[in-house]
Biopython code that builds the backbone (N, CA, C, O; Angstrom):
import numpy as np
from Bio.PDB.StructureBuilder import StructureBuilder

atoms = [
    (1, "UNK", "N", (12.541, -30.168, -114.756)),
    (1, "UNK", "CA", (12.939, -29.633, -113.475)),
    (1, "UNK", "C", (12.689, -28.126, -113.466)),
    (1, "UNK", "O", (13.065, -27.473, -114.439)),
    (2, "UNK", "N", (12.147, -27.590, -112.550)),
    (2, "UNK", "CA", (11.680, -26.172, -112.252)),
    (2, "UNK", "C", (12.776, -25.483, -111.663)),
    (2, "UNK", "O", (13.564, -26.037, -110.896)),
    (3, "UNK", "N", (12.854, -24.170, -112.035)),
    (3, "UNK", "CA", (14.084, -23.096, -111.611)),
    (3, "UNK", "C", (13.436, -22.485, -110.962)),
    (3, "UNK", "O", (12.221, -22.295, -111.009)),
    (4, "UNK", "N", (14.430, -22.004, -110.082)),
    (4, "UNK", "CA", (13.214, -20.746, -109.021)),
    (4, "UNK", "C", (13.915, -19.850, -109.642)),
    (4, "UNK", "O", (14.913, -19.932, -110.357)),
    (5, "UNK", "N", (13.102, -18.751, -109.191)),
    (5, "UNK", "CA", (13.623, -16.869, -109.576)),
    (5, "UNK", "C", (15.023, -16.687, -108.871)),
    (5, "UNK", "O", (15.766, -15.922, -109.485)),
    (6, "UNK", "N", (15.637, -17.326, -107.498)),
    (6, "UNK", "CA", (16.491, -17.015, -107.616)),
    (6, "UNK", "C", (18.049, -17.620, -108.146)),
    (6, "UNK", "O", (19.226, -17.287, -108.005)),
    (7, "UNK", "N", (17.158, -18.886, -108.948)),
    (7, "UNK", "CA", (18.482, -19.409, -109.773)),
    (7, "UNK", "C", (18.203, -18.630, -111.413)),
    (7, "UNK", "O", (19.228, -18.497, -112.082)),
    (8, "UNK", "N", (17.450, -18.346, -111.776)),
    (8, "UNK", "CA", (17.406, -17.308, -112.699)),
    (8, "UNK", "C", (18.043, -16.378, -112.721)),
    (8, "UNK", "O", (18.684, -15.964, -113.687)),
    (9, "UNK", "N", (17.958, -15.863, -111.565)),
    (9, "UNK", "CA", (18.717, -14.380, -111.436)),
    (9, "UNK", "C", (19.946, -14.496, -111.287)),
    (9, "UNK", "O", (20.664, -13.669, -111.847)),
    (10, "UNK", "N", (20.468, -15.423, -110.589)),
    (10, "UNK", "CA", (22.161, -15.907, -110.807)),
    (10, "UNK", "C", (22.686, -16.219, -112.108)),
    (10, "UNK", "O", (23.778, -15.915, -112.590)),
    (11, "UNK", "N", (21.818, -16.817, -112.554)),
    (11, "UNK", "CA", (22.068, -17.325, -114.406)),
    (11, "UNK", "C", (21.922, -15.966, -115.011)),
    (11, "UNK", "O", (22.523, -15.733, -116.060)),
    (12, "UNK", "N", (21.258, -15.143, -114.509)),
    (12, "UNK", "CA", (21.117, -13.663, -115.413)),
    (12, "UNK", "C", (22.363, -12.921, -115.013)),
    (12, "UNK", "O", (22.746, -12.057, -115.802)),
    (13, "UNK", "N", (22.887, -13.071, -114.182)),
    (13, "UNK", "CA", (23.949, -12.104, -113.774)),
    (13, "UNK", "C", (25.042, -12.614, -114.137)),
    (13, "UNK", "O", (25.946, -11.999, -114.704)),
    (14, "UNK", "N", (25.047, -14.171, -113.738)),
    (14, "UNK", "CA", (26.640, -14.682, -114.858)),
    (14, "UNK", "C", (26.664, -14.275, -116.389)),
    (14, "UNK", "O", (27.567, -13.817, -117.089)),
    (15, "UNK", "N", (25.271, -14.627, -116.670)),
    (15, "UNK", "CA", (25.309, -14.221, -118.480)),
    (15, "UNK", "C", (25.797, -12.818, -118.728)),
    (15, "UNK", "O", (26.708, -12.569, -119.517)),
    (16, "UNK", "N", (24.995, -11.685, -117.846)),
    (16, "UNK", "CA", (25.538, -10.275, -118.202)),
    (16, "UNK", "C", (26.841, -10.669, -117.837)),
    (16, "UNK", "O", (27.261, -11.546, -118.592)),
    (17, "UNK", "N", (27.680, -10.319, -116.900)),
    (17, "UNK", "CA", (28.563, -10.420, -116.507)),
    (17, "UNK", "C", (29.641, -11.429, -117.707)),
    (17, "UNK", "O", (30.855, -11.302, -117.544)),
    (18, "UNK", "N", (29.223, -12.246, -118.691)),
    (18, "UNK", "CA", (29.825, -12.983, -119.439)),
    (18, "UNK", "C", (29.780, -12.178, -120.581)),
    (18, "UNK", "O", (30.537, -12.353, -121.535)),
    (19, "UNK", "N", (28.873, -11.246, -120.526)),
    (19, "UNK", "CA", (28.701, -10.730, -122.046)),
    (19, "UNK", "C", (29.244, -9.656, -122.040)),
    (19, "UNK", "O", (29.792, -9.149, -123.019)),
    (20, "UNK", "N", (29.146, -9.089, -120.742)),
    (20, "UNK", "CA", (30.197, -7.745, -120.622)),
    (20, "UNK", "C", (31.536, -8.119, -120.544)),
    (20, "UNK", "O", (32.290, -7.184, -120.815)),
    (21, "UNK", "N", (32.187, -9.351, -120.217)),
    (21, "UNK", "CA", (33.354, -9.585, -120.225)),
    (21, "UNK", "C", (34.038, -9.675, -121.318)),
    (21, "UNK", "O", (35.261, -9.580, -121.418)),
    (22, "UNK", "N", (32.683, -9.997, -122.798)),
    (22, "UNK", "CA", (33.268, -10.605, -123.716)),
    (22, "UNK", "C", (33.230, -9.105, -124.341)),
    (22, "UNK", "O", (34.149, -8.734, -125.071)),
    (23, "UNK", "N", (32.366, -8.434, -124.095)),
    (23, "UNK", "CA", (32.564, -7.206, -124.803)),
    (23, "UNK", "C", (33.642, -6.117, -124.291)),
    (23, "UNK", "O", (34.597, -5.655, -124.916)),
    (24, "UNK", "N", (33.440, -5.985, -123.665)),
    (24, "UNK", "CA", (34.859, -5.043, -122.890)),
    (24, "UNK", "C", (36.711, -6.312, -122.777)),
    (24, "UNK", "O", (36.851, -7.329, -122.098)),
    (25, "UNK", "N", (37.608, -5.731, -123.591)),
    (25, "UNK", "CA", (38.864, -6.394, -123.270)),
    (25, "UNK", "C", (39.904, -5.366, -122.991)),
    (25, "UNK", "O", (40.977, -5.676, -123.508)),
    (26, "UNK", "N", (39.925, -4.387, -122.424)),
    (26, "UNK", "CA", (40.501, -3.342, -122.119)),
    (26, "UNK", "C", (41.180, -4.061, -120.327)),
    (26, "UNK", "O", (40.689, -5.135, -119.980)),
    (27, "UNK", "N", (41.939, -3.583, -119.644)),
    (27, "UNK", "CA", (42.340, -4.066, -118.848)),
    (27, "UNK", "C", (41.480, -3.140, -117.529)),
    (27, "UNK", "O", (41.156, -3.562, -116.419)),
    (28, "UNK", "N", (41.233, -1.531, -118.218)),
    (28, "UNK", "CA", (40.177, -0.910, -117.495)),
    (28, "UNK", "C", (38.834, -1.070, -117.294)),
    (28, "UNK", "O", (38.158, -0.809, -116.299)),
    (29, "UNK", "N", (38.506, -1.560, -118.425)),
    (29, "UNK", "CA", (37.382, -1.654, -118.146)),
    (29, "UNK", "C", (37.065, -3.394, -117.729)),
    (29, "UNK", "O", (35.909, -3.651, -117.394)),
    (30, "UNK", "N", (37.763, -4.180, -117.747)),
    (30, "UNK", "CA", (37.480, -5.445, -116.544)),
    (30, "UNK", "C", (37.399, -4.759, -114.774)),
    (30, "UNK", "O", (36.607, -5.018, -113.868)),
    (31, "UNK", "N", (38.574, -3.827, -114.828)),
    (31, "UNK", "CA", (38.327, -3.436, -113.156)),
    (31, "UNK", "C", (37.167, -2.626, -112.951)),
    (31, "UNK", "O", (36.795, -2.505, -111.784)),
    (32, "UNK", "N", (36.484, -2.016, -113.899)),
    (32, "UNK", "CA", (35.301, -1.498, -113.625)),
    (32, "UNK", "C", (34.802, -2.256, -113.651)),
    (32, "UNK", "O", (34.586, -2.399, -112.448)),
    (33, "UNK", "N", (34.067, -3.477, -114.378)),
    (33, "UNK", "CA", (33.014, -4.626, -114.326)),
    (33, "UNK", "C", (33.549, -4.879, -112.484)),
    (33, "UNK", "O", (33.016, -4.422, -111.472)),
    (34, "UNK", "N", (34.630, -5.667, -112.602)),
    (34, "UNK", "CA", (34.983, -5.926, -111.117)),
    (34, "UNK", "C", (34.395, -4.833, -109.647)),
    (34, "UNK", "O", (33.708, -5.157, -108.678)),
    (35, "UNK", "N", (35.014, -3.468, -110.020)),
    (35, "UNK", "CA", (34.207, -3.068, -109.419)),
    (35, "UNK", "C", (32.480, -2.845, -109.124)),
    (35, "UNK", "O", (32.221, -2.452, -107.987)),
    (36, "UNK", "N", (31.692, -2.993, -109.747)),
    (36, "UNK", "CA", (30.490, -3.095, -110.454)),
    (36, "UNK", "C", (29.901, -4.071, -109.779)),
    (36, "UNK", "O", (28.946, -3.982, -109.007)),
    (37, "UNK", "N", (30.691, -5.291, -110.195)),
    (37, "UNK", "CA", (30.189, -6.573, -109.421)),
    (37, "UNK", "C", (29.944, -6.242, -108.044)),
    (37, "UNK", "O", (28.839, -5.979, -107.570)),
    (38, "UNK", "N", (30.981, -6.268, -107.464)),
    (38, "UNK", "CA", (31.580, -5.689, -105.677)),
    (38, "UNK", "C", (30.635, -5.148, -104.498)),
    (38, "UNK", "O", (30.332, -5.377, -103.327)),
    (39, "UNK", "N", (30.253, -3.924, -106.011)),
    (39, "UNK", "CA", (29.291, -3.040, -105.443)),
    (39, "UNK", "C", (27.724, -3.659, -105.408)),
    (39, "UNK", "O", (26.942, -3.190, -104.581)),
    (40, "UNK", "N", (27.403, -4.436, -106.080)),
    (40, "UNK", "CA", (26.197, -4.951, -106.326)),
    (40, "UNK", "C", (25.735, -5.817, -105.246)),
    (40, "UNK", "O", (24.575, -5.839, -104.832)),
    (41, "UNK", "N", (27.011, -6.761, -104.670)),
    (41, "UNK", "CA", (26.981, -7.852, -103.780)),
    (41, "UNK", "C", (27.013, -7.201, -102.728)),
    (41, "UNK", "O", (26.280, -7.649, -101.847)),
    (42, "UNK", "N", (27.670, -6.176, -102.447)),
    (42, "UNK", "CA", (28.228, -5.429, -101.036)),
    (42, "UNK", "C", (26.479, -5.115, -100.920)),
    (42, "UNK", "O", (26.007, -5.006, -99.788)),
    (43, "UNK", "N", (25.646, -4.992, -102.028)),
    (43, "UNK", "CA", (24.602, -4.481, -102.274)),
    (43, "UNK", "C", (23.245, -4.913, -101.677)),
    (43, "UNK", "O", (22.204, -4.285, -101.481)),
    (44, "UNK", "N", (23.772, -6.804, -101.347)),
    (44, "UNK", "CA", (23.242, -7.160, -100.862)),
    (44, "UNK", "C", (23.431, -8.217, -99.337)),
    (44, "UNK", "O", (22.744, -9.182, -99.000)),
    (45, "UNK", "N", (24.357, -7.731, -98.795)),
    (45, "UNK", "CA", (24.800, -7.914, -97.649)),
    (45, "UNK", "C", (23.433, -7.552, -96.611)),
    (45, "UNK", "O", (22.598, -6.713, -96.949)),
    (46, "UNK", "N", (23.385, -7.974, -95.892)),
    (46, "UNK", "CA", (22.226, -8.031, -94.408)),
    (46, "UNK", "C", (22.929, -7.572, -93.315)),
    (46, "UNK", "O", (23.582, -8.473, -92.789)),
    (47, "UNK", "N", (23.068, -6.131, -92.604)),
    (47, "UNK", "CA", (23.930, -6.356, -91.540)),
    (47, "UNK", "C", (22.939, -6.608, -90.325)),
    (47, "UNK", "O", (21.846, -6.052, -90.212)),
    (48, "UNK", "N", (23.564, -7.679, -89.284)),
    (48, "UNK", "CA", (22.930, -8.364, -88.051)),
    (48, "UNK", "C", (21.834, -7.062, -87.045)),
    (48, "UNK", "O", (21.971, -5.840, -87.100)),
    (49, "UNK", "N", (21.048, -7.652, -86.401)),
    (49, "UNK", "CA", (20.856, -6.791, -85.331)),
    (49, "UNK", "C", (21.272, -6.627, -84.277)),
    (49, "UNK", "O", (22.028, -7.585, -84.119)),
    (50, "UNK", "N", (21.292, -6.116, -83.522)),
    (50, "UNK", "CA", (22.266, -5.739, -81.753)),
    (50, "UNK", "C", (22.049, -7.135, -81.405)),
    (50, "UNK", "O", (23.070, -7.752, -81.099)),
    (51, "UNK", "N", (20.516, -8.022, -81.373)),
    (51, "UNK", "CA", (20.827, -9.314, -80.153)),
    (51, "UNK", "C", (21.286, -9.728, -81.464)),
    (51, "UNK", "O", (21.690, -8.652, -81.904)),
    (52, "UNK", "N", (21.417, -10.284, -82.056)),
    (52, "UNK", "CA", (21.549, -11.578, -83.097)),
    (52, "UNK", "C", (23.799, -11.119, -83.166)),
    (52, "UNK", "O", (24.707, -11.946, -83.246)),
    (53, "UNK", "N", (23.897, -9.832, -83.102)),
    (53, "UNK", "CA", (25.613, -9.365, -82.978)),
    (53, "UNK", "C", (25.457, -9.807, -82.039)),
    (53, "UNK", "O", (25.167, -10.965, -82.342)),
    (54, "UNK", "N", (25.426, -9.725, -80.820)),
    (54, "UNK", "CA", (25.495, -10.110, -79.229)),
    (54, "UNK", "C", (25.536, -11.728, -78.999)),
    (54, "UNK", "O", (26.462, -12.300, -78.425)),
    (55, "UNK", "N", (24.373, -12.376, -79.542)),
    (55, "UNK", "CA", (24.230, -13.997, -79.711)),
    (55, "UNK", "C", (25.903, -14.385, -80.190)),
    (55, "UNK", "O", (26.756, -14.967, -79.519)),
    (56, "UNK", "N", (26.006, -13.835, -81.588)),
    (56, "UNK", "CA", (27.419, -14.550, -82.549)),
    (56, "UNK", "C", (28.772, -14.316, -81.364)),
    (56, "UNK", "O", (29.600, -15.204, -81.164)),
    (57, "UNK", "N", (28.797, -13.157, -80.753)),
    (57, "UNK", "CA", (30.201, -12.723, -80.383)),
    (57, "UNK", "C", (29.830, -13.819, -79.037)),
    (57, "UNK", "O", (30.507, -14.847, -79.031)),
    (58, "UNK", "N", (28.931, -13.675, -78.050)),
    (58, "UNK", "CA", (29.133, -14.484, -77.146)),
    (58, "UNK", "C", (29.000, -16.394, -77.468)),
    (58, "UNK", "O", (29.112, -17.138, -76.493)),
    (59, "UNK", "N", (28.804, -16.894, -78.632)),
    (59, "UNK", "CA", (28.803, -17.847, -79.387)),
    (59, "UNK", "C", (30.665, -18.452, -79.433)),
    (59, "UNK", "O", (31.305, -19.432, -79.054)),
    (60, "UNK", "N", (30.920, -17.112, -80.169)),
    (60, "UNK", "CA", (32.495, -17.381, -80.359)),
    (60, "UNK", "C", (33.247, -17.218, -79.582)),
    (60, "UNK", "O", (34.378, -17.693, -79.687)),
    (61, "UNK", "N", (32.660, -16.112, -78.011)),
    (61, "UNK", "CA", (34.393, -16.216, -77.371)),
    (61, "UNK", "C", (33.670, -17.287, -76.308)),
    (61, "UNK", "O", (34.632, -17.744, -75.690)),
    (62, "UNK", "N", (32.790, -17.744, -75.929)),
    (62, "UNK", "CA", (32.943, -19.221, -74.953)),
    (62, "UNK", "C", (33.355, -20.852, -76.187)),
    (62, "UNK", "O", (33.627, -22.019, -75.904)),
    (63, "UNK", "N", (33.252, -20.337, -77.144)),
    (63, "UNK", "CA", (33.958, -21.453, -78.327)),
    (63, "UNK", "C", (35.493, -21.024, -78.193)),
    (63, "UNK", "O", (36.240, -21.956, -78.491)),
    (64, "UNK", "N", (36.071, -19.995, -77.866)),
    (64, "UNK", "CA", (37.152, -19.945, -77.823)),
    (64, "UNK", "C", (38.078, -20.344, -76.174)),
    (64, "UNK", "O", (39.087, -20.938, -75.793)),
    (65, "UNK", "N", (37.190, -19.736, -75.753)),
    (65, "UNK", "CA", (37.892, -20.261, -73.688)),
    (65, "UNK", "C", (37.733, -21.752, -73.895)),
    (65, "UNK", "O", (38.764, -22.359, -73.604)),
    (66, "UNK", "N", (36.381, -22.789, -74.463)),
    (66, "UNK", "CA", (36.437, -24.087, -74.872)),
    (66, "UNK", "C", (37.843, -24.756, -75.005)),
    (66, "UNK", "O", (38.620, -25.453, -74.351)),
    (67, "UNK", "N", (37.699, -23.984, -76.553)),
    (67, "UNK", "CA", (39.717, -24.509, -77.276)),
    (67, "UNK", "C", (40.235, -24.278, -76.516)),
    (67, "UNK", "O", (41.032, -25.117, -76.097)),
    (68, "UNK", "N", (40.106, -22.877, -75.792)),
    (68, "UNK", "CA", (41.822, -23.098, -75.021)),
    (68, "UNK", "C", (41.969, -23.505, -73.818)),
    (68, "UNK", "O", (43.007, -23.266, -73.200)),
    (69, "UNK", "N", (40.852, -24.257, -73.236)),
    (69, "UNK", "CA", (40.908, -25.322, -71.973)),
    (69, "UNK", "C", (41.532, -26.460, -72.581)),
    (69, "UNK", "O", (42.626, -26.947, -72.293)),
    (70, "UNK", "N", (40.304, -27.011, -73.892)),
    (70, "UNK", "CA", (41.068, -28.008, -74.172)),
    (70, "UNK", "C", (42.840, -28.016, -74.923)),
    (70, "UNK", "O", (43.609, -28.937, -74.650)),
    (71, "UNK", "N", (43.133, -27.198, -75.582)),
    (71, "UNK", "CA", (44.697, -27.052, -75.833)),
    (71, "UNK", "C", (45.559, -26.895, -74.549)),
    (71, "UNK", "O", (46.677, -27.411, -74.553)),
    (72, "UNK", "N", (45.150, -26.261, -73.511)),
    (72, "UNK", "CA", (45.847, -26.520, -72.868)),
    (72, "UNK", "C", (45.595, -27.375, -71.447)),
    (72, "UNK", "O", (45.695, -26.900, -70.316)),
    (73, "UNK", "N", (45.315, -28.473, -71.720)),
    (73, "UNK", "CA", (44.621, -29.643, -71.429)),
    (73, "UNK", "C", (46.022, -30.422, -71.558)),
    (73, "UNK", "O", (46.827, -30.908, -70.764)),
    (74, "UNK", "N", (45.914, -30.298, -72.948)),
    (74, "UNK", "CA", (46.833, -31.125, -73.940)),
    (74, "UNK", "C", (48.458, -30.782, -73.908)),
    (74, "UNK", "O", (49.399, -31.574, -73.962)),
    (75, "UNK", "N", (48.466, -29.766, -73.834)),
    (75, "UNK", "CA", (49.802, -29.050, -73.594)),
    (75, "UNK", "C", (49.949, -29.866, -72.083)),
    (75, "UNK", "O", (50.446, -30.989, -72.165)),
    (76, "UNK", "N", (49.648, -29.501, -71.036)),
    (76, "UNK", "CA", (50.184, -30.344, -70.148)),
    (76, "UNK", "C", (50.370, -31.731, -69.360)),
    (76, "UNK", "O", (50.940, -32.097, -68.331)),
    (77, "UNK", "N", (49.442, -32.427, -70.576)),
    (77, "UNK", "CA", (49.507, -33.863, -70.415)),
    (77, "UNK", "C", (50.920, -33.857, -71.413)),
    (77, "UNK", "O", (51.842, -34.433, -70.836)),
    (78, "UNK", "N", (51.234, -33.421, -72.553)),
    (78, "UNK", "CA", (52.248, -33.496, -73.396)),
    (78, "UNK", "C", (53.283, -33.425, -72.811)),
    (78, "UNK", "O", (54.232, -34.204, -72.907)),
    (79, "UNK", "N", (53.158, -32.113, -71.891)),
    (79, "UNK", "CA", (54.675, -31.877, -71.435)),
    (79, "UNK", "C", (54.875, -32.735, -70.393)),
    (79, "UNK", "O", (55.993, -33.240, -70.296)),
    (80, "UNK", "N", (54.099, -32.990, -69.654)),
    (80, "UNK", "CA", (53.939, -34.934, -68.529)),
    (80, "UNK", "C", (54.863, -35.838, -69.563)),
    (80, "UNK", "O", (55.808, -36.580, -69.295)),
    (81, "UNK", "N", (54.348, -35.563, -70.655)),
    (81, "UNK", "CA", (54.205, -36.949, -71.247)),
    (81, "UNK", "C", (56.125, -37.041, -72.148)),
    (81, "UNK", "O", (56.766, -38.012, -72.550)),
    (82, "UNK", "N", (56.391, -35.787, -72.136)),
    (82, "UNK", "CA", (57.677, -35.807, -72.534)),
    (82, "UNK", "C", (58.905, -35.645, -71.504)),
    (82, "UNK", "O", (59.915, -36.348, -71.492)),
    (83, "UNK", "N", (58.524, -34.263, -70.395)),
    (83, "UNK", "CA", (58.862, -34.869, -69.403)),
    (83, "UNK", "C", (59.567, -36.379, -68.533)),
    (83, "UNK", "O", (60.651, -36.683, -68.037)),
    (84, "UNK", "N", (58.396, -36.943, -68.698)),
    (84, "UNK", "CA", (58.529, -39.052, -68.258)),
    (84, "UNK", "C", (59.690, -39.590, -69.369)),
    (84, "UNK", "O", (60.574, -40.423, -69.170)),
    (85, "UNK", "N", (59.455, -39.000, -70.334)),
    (85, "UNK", "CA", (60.068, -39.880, -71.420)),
    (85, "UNK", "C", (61.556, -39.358, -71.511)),
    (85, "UNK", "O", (62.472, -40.108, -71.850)),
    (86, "UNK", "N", (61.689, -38.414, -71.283)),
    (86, "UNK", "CA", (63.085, -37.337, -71.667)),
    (86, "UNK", "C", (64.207, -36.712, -70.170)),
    (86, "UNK", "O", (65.405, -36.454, -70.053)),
    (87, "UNK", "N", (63.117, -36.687, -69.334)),
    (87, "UNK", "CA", (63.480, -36.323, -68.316)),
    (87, "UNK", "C", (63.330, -36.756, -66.988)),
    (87, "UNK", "O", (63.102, -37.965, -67.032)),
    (88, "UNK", "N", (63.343, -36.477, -66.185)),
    (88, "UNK", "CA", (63.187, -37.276, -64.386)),
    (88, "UNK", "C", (61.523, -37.527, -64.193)),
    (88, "UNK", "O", (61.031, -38.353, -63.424)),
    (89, "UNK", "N", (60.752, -36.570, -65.119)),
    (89, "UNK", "CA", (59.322, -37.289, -64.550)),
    (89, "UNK", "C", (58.490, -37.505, -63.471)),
    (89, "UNK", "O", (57.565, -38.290, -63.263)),
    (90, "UNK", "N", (59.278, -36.215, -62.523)),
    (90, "UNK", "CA", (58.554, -36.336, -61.386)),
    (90, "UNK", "C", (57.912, -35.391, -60.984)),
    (90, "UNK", "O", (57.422, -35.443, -59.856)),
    (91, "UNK", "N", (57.676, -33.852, -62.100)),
    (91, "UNK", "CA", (56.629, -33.260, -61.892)),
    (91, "UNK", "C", (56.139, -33.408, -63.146)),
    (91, "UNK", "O", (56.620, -33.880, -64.176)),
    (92, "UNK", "N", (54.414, -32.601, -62.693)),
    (92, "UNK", "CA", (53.992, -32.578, -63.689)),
    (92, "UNK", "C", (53.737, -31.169, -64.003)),
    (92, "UNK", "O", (52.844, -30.905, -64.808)),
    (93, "UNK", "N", (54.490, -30.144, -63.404)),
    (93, "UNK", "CA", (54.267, -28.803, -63.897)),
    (93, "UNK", "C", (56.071, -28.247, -63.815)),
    (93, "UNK", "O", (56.362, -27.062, -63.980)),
    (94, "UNK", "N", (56.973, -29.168, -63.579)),
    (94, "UNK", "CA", (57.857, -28.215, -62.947)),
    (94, "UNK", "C", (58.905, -28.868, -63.778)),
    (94, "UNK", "O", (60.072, -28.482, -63.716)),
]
sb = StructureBuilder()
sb.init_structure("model")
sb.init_model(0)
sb.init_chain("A")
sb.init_seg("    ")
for serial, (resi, resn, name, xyz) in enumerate(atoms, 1):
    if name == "N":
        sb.init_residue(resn, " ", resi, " ")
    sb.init_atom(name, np.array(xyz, "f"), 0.0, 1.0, " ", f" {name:<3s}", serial, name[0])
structure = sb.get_structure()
């Protein structure tokens, strides 16, 4: 089975990262590895462009007006529905 370069490079970075762990047992110098790590990954973060930010946010808040049609959908069939069962049952908002 063939490895690509970038499962290599993950296997290279756990190994350092294993060998520096094993070599450093100081409680300081783990938070430096930790930090180290942090910085490396933060290192490789992608930040979005204006449309592709614009796409996600308008993605999530009509996913959110969605939920909260449907929750409160549900909320007032519920309260119908306890209403009938608990009480007089003859509105359905009041």
């Amino acid at each position: 089975m063939a490895t690509t370069s970038s499962e290599e490079a993950g296997d290279d970075l756990v190994g350092k990262a294993k060998r520096d762990r094993e070599s450093r047992k100081s409680a300081w110098a783990r938070f430096v590895l930790f930090i180290r790590q942090v910085i490396d990954e933060l290192g490789k973060v992608v930040t979005p462009t204006r449309s592709e930010l614009i796409n996600y946010t308008l993605v999530v808040l009509v996913f959110v007006i969605i939920m909260m049609a449907f929750v409160s959908v549900l909320d007032i069939f519920f309260g119908w529905g306890v209403s009938w069962i608990f009480g007089d049952g003859r509105s359905l908002f009041g």
